[in-house]
N, C-alpha and C positions, 0 to 999 in steps of 0.2 A: 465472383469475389467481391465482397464488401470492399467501396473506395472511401479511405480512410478519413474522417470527419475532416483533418485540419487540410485536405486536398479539395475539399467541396466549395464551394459557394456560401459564405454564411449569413442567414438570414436571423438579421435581429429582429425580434417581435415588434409588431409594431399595434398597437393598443386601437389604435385611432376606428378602424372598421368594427369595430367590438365595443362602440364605448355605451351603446345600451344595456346590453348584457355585463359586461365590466361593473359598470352604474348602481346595473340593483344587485349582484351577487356584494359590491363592497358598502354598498348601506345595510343591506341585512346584517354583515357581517361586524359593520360597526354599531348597529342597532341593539345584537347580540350579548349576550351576559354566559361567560362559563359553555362556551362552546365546544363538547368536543369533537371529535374527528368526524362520527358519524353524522351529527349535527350538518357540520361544513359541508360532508357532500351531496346528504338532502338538499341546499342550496345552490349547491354547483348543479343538480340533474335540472333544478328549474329552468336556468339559465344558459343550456349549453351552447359548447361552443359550433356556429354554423349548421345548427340545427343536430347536429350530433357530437359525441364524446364532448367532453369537460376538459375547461381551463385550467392550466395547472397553477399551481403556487407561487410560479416564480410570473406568471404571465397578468395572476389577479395582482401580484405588489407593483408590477408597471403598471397596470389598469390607476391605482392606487398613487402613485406617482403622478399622474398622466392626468386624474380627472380627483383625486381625493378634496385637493381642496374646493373644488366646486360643491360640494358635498355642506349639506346642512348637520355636518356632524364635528362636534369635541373631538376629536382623535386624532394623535401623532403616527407620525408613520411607524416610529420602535413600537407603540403598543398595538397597531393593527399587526404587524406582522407576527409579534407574541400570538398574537391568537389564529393566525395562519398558520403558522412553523411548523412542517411535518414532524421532525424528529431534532427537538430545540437538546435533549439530552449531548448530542454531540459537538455542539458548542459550548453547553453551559457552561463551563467554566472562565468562559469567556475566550479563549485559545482555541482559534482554528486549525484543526490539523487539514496541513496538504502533503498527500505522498504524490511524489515522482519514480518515475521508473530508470535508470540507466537501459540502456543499450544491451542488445544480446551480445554477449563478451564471452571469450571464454574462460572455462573455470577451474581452477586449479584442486576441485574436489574429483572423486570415482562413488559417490555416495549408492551402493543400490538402489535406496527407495526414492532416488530424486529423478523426477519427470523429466524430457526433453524433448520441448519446444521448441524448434530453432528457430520459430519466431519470436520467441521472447528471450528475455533473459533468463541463466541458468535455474531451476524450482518455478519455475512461472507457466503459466498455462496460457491460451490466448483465449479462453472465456473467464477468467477472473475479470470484474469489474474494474479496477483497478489497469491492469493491464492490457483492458482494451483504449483505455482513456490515454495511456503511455502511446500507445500503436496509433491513434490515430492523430496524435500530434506528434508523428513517427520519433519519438523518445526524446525530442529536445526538451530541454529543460525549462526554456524562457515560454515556448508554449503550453505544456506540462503545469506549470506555476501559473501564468497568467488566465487559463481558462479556466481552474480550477477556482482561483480567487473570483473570476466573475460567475461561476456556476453559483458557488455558496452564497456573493453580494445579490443576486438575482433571485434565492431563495430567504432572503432575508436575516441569514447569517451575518455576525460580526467578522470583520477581516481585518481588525487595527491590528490584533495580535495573531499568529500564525505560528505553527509547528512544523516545520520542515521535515517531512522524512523520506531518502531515499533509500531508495529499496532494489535490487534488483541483482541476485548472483554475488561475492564476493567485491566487497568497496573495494578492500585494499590491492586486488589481483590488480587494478585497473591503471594506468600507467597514471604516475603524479600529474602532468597537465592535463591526462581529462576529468582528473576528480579536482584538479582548480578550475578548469574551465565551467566544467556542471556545478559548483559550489555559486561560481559566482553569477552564474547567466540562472539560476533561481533567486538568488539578492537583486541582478536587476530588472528580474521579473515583479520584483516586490516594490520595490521603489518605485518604478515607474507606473504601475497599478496605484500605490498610494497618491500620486500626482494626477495621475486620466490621462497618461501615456500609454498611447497603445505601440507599437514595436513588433507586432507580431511577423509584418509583411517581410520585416529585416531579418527574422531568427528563422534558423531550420538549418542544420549542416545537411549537405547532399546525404538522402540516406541510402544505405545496401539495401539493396533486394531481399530479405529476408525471405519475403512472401514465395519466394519463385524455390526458395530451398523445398525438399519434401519437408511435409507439414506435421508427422508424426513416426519414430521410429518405433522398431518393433523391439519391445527390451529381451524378448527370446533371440533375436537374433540379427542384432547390429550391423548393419552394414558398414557404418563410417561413426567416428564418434563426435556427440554434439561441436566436441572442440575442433575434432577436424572439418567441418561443413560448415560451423559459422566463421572460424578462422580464415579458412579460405576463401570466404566471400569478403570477409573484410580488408585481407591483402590483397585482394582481383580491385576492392572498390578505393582501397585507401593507402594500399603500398605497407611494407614491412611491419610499421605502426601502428597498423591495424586502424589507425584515427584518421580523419578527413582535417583537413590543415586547419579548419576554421574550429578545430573541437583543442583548444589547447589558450591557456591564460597563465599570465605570470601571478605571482605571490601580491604583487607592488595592485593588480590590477583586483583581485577580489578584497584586498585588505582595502582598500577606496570603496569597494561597493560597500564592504561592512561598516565606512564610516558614515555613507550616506543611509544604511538605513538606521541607524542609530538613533536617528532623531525623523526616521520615515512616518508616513502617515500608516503604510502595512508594513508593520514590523516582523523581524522572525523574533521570538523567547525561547527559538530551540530549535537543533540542526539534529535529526537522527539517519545514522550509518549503519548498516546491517555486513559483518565479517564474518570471519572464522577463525577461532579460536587461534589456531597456529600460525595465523598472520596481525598477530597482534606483538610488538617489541617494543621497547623503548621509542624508537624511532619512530615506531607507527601511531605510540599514541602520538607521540609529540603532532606529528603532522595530521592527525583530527583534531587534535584541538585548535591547532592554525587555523586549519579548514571551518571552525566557528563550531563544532562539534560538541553538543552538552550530552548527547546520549547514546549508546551505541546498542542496538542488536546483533545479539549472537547465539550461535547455534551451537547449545551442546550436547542437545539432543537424547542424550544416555549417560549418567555416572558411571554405566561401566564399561572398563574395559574390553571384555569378552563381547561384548554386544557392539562395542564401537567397530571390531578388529572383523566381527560377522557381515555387519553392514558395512565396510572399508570406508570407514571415514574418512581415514587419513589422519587424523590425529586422538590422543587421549586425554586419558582424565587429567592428568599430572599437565597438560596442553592447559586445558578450560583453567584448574588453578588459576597458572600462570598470567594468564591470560587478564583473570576477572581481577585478581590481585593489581596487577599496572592498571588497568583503567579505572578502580575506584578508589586508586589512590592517588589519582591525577584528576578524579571530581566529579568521574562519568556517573550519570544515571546505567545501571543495568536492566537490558530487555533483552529476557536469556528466554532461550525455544528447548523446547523439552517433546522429544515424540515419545508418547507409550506404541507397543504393540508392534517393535522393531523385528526383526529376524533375529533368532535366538533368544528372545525376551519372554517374560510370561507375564498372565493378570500380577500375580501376587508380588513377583518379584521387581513389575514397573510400580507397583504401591509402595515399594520399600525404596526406592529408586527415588521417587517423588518424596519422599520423607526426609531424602538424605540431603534434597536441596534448599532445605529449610534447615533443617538438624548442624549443620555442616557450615561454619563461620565462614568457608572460602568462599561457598557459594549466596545463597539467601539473597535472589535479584529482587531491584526493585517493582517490575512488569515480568512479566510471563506471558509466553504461545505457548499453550499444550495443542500441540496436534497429533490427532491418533493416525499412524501410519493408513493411506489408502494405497490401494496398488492403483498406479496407472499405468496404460498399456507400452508408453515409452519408458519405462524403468526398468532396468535388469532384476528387479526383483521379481517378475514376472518369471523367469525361470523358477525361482525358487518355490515359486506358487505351484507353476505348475510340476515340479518333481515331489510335494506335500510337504516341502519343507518347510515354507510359513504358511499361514491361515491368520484372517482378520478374525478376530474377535466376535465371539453371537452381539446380537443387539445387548441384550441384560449384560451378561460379563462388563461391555465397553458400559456400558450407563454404571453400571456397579462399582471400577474403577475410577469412574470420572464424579463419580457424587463425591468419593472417598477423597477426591485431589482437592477435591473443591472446599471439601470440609478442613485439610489438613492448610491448605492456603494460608499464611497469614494476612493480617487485615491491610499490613502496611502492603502485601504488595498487588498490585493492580492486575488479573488478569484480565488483557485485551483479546485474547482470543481461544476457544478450544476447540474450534477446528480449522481447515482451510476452505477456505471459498471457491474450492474447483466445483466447475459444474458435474449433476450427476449423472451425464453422457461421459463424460471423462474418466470415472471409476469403475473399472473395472469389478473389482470387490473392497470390500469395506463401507464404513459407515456413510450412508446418503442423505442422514438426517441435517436440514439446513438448522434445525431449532436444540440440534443434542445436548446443547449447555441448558435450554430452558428442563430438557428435560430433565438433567442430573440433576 
């Protein structure tokens, strides 16, 4: 069993045994004019590290740190690292996005096509990238934010401005002091980051045993349901509450952290919440926007009916309305998830479906997820498979409907993503293509 990072020993790099090779991979590199990638690591084989494998990116910017100014070179450390930057695309805008995970929680959905993990939280895998980064800083927030800000400051990312988004199972299912406790133990993750407070060794609520639950169920045939197996582990660890005493904050207490970071040195410019349609009211928005809340993701997966009621959503179209109507009218950015290739759905008729989310003044989000349905082996839709009720889509169909979404997209709105990041040990059937957007 892999023992989870934020349990180990942590070893910060330390430049000093490295500073000949450090030396000349960052004079070459400032020496350099219009360098790109392949360039860079022509120079990294020269210089490896300990006689094998190569320095990474974040290990040459401490080298650069460490010994830059001895260096007979003009360069600031913003413009060497411009010329470092693996993948500068996902800052550019200057806004760091950091996602957090919530805790595996139980879910107030019965979705067929939704995987279970009772390691993670509900739709979450535990080889998504993301979600292993949550597990090994076993899902606390103040850890979750804080490494993440020095992952990115280490790879020579900007982190004045930050994008909050937590992600994990249904926000709103989760009882109000733990979505103010994890609201504000990520604000004082941020503050005390913008200062060079470290706080890590104080943050961590006792966590459940996830690990020890079975690790995948068979969606042909259920033993116990996600709800029941993570529920019960969190009443054995935490009592009725499901929460550990130290996972719970007053209103008084995160409204103080939002004052401090107001004028922090790592700011948030945006809190994103992922819900469900039918837990969205009056009420609920109110208390996201409390919660410092500019953006919410939500799952509607299908305009239709018929297709929602095949796959037991639990809720419908006339829901999503309702739904998108209160929150963009109380200011929210919309990041609505749209799956083709549902049970009971077809090519032609997710084309018309996707048409309708643009066409359709209630809807028209700002961000978009298309994800094409994959079967995974913990989803009851597995039955379904196997009695020939649903089938994934051939490769061509799926690329032939995803060109068409892509094409009918408008400009204004952002898609972030058109597939999910499960690994493809974990798919059963359906699409394994990591690049399928390049391809459409």
């Amino acid at each position: 069993m892999r023992e989870p990072a934020a349990r180990r020993p942590h070893r910060e790099f330390d430049p000093t045994p490295h500073r000949r090779e450090l030396v000349a991979i960052i004079d070459e590199i400032a020496a350099g004019s219009d360098l790109d990638a392949r360039a860079i690591d022509q120079i990294l084989k020269k210089y490896p590290r300990d006689g094998s494998g190569f320095f990474s990116r974040s290990e040459i910017i401490a080298g650069f740190r460490a010994f830059g100014s001895s260096l007979d070179r003009n360069l600031e450390e913003e413009a060497f690292v411009e010329r470092l930057r693996l993948r500068p695309v996902r800052t550019l805008s200057g806004v760091t996005p950091v996602t957090v995970l919530t805790k595996p929680y139980p879910c107030p959905g019965r979705c067929i096509f939704c995987p279970s993990d009772v390691r993670m939280p509900k739709s979450y895998l535990a080889d998504e990238p993301g979600a292993q980064r949550a597990e090994d800083n076993r899902f606390d927030p103040y850890l979750q934010t804080w490494n993440r800000l020095r992952a990115y400051q280490s790879m020579g990312h900007p982190v004045a401005k930050v994008e909050l988004i937590v992600l994990g199972g249904t926000w709103s299912f989760h009882p109000e002091a733990y979505q103010i406790w994890f609201a504000k133990r990520c604000f004082d993750a941020l503050n005390d980051f913008g200062k060079g407070v470290d706080r890590r060794a104080e943050a961590g609520a006792a966590p459940a045993r996830f690990r020890e639950l079975p690790q995948r169920f068979d969606g042909r045939r259920p033993e116990a349901s996600y709800n029941q197996l993570v529920g019960g582990l969190l009443r054995e660890a935490h009592g009725s509450e499901l929460l550990h005493a130290s996972e719970s904050a007053s209103w008084a207490e995160l409204e103080a952290a939002h004052r401090v970071n107001e004028t922090a040195a790592c700011r948030s410019v945006g809190l994103v919440v992922e819900t469900r349609p039918d837990h969205i009211s009056p009420e609920e928005v109110r208390r996201i926007r409390r919660l410092g809340a500019t953006k919410v993701q939500i799952g509607l997966q299908s305009l239709s009916d018929s297709v929602l009621e095949a796959n037991r959503r639990g809720c419908d179209v006339a829901a999503s309305r309702r739904a998108l109507r209160l929150l963009r009218g109380a200011g929210f950015k919309l990041h609505v998830h749209w799956m083709p290739n549902l049970l009971g759905s077809s090519a032609v008729e997710d084309a018309d479906d996707y048409a309708r989310l643009f066409e359709d003044p209630d809807f028209r989000p700002d961000e978009l997820k298309l994800y094409p349905c994959s079967l995974i082996e913990s989803a009851e839709l597995m039955g379904n498979y196997e009695r020939g009720e649903w089938r994934p889509y051939g490769h061509d169909e799926l690329v032939e409907l995803l060109a068409d979404c892509l094409e009918r997209t408008p400009r204004y709105c952002r898609l972030t993503r058109v597939i999910r990041d499960f690994s493809s040990r974990d798919i059963v059937a359906g699409n394994r293509l990591t690049n399928l957007r390049e391809v459409a």
